[in-house]
C-alpha positions in Angstrom: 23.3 4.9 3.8 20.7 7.6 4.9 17.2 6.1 5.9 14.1 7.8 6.3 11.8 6.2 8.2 8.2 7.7 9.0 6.2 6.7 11.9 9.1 5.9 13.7 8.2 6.4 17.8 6.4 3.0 17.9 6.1 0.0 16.4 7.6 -1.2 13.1 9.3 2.4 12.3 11.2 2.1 15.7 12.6 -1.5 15.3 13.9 -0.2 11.4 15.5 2.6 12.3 17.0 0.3 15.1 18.2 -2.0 13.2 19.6 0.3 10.1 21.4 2.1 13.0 22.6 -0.9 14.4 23.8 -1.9 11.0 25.9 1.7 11.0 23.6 3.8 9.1 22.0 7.5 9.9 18.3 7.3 9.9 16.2 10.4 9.7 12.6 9.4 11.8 9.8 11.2 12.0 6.8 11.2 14.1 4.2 13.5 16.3 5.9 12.7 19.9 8.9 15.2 20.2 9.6 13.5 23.6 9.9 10.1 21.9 11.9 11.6 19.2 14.1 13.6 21.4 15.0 10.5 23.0 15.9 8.6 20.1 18.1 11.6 19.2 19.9 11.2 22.6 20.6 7.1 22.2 21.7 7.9 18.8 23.4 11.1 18.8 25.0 11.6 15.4 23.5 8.9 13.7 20.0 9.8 14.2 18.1 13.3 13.1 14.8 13.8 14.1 11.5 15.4 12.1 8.2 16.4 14.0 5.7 16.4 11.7 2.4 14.8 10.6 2.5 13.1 7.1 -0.7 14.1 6.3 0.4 17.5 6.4 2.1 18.3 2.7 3.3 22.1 3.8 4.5 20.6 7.5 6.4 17.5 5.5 7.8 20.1 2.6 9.2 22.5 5.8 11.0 19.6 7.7 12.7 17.6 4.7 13.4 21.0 3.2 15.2 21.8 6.7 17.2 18.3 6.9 21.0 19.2 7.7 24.2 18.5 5.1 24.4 15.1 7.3 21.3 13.7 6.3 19.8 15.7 3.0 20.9 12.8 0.7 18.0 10.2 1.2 19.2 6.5 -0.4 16.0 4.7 1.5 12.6 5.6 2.4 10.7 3.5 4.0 7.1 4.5 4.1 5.8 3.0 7.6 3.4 5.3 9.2 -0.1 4.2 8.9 -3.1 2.5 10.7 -6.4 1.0 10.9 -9.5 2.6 12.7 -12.7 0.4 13.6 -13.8 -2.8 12.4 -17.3 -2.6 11.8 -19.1 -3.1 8.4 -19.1 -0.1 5.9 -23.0 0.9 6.4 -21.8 1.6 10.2 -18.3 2.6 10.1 -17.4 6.2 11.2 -16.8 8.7 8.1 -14.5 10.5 10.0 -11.8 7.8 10.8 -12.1 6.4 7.0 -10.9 9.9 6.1 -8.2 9.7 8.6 -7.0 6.7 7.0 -7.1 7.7 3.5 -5.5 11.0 4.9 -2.6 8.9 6.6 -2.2 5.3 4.3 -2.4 7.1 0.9 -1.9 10.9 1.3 1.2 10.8 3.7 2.8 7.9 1.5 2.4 10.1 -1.5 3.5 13.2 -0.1 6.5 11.8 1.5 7.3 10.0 -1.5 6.8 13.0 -4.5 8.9 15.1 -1.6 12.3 12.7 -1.5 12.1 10.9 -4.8 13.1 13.9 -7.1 16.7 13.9 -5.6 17.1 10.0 -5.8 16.2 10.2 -9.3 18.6 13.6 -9.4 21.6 11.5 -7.8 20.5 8.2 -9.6 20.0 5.9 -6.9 17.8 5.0 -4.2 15.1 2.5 -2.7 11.5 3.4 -1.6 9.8 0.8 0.7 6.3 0.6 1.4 4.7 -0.9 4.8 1.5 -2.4 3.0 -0.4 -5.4 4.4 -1.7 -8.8 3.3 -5.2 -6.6 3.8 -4.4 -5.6 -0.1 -4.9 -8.9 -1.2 -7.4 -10.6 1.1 -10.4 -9.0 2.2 -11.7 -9.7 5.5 -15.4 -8.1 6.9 -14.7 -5.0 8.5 -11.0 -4.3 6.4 -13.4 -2.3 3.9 -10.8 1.5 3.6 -8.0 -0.1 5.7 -7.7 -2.5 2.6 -8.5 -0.2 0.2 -5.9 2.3 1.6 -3.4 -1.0 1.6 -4.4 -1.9 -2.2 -3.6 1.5 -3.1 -0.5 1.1 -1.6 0.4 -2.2 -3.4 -0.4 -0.5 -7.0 1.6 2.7 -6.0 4.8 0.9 -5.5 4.5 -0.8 -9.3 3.4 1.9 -11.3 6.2 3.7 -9.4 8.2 0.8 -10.9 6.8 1.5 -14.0 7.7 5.3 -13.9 11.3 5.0 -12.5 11.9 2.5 -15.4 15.6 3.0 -16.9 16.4 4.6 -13.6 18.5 2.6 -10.4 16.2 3.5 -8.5 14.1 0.5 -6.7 10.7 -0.1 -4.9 9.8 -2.2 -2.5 6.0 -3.7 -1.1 6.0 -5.4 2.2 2.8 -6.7 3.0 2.6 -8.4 6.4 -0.4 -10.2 7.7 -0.9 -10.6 11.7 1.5 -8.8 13.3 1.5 -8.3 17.3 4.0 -6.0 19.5 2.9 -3.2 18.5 0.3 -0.2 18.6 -1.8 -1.3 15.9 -4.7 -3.3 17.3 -5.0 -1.1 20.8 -5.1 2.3 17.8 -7.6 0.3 16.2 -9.8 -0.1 18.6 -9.9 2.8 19.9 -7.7 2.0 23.1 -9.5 -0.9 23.9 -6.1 -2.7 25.3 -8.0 -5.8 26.4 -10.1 -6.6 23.0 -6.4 -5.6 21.4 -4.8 -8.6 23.3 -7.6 -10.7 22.1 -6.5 -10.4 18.4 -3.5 -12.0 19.7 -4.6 -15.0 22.1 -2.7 -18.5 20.8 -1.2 -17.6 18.5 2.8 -16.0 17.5 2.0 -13.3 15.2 5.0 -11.5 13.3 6.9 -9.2 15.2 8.3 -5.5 15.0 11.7 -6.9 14.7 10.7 -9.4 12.0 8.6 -6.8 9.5 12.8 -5.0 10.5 14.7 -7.9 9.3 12.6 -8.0 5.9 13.2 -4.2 5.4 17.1 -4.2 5.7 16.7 -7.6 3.7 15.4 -6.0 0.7 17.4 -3.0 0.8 20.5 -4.6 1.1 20.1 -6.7 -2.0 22.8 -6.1 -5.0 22.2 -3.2 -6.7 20.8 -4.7 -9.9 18.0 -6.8 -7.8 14.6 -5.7 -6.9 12.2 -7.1 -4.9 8.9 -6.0 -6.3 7.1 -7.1 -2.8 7.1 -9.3 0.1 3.9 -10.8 1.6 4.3 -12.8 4.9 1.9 -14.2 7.5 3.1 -16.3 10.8 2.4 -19.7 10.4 -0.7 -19.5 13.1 -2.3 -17.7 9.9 -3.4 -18.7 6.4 -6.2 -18.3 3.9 -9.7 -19.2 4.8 -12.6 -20.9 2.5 -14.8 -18.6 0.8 -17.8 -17.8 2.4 -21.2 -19.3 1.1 -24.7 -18.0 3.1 -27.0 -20.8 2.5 -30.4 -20.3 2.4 -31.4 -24.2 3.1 -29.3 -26.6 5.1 -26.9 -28.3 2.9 -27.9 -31.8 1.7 -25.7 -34.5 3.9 
């Protein structure tokens, strides 16, 4: 199979497209570092093509799948993985700027990517596409406010996709993880602030790139005739919380 995997220096992308290689597949990655992406090219030479681009940037992402060599132009998976939180403060304070980069990265690149690769799946009749949402579509959580709203657009995207693809082979997949450590996220989040980052993580064993990688190649690699509409998954150090109640008086013992 081919792969395409976005976001793919860091993180989740890397540890798919190292474990679809593993598994004998080519992977197309793509990503802003060239130097990380040249270096994946030289560990995987042959099996791996790399694409520089931003996926919020529709002409850049039309020039570099439009440019993908005989090899790799047949795309059976895309996984769309690039994405990321900014901030954590309430909406009244938040800056404008970083929800637009969100929006810009969570729903634009998914879309562009998608609308770019799905005409040939549907052309050749097969295919997967396979969403990195998060459990932040569901649950809310103070401060989540676009990151969520970004990851519930994703979570409607991949069933009305569903929807359109209907009498097609063509599948779609949501994976929606909860706390997940080992990668970029939380330091990106916080605006490099490596030290409140590790915080997130203190006592607990969150989900881990390699884990979110076993749950991608899981989906894809179901029979044909089976899809798995979405995944959500949490370590076991996390669950669902009470709603909140602010009380005006003490409560009565």
């Amino acid at each position: 199979m081919i792969v395409f995997v976005t976001g793919v220096t860091a993180g989740f992308g890397l540890a798919i497209a190292g474990k679809f290689l593993a598994e004998g597949h080519k992977v197309v990655g793509t990503g802003r570092r060239q130097t990380s992406l040249d270096a994946l090219k030289q560990k995987f030479d042959g099996a791996f093509h790399p694409l520089t681009f931003d996926v919020r940037d529709r002409e850049a992402a039309q020039r570099a799948i439009e440019s993908l060599p005989e090899p790799f132009r047949e795309v059976d998976i895309l996984v769309n993985n690039a994405g990321l939180a900014l901030g954590l403060e309430p909406a009244w304070k938040a800056d404008l700027a970083e929800w637009e980069t969100m929006i810009d990265t969570n729903v634009k690149g998914v879309v562009i990517c998608t609308r770019l690769l799905l005409p040939g799946m549907v052309e050749r009749n097969r295919g997967h596409i396979v969403n990195l949402g998060s459990t932040a579509a569901e649950w809310p959580y103070p401060g989540g406010n676009v990151y969520g709203g970004t990851k519930a657009f994703v979570h409607q995207f991949s069933l009305n996709l569903r929807a359109d693809l209907f009498g097609t082979a063509i599948r779609v997949t949501d994976i929606q993880p909860g706390l997940c450590g080992g990668t970029e996220f939380s330091v990106v989040r916080f605006r490099g602030d490596e030290a409140r980052a590790a915080a997130m993580y203190e006592g607990t064993q969150p989900i881990m790139p390699e884990d979110i990688a076993d749950t991608v190649l899981w989906a894809a690699t179901r029979p044909a005739h089976v899809n798995i509409n979405s995944i959500q998954m949490m370590p076991v150090s996390q669950t669902f919380g009470p709603l909140a109640v602010k009380r005006t008086t003490p409560p009565k013992a």
